[in-house]
PLY file of the C-alpha trace (Angstrom):
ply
format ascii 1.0
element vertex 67
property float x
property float y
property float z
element edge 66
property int vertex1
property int vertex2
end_header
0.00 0.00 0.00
1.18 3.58 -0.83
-0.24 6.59 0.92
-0.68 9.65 -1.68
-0.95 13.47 -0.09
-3.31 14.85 -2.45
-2.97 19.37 -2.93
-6.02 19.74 -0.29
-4.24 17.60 2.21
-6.04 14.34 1.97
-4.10 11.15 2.06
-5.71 8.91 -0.20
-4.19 4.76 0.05
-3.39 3.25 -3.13
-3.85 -0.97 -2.92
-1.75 -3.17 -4.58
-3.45 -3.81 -8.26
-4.84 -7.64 -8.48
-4.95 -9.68 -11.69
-8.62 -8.65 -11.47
-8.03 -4.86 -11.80
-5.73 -5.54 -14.89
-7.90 -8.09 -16.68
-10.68 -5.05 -16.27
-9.04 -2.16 -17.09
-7.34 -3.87 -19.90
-10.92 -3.77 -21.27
-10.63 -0.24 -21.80
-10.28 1.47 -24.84
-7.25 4.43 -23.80
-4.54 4.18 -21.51
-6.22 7.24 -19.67
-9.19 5.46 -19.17
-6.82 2.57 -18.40
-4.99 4.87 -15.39
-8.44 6.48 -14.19
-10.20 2.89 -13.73
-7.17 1.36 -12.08
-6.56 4.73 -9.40
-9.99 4.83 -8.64
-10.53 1.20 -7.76
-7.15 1.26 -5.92
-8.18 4.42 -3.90
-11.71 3.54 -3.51
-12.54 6.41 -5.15
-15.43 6.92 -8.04
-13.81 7.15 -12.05
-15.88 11.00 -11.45
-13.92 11.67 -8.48
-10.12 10.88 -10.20
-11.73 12.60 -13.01
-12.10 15.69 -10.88
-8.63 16.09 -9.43
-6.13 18.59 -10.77
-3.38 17.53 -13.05
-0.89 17.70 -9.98
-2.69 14.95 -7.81
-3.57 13.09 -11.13
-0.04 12.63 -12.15
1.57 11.97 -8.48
-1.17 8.95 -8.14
-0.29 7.54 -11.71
3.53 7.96 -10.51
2.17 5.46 -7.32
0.69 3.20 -10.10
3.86 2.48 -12.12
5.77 2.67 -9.44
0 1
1 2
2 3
3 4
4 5
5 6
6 7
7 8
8 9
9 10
10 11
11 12
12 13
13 14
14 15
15 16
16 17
17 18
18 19
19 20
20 21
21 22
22 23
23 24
24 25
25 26
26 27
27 28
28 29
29 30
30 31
31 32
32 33
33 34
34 35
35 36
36 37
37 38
38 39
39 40
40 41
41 42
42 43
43 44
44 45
45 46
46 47
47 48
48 49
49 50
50 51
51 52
52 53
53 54
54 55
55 56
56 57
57 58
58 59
59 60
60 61
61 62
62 63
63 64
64 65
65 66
């Protein structure tokens, strides 16, 4: 698990991905909508709510994805 301090101050904890997250979110059709389904489900956050975040907290929780 990685803990992510989002701009606002909330700590959101990113899960490690299963073989069930990638088998879904290799359904997708872009690897944006690839990052977005696999953040939110390992945040338990909604797709809306990634969707909502500024580009800052958007690209430090795909750096705690591929990383």
């Amino acid at each position: 698990m990685k803990e992510i301090r989002l701009e606002n101050g909330e700590v959101l904890v990113m899960s490690e991905p299963t073989v069930r997250v990638l088998k879904n979110a290799d359904k997708k059709d872009s690897d944006m909508e690839k990052a977005i389904y696999m953040i939110a489900t390992l945040t338990n956050k909604t797709e809306n709510e990634i969707e909502e975040l500024g580009l800052k907290d958007f690209m430090a929780l795909q750096k705690a994805l591929s990383g």
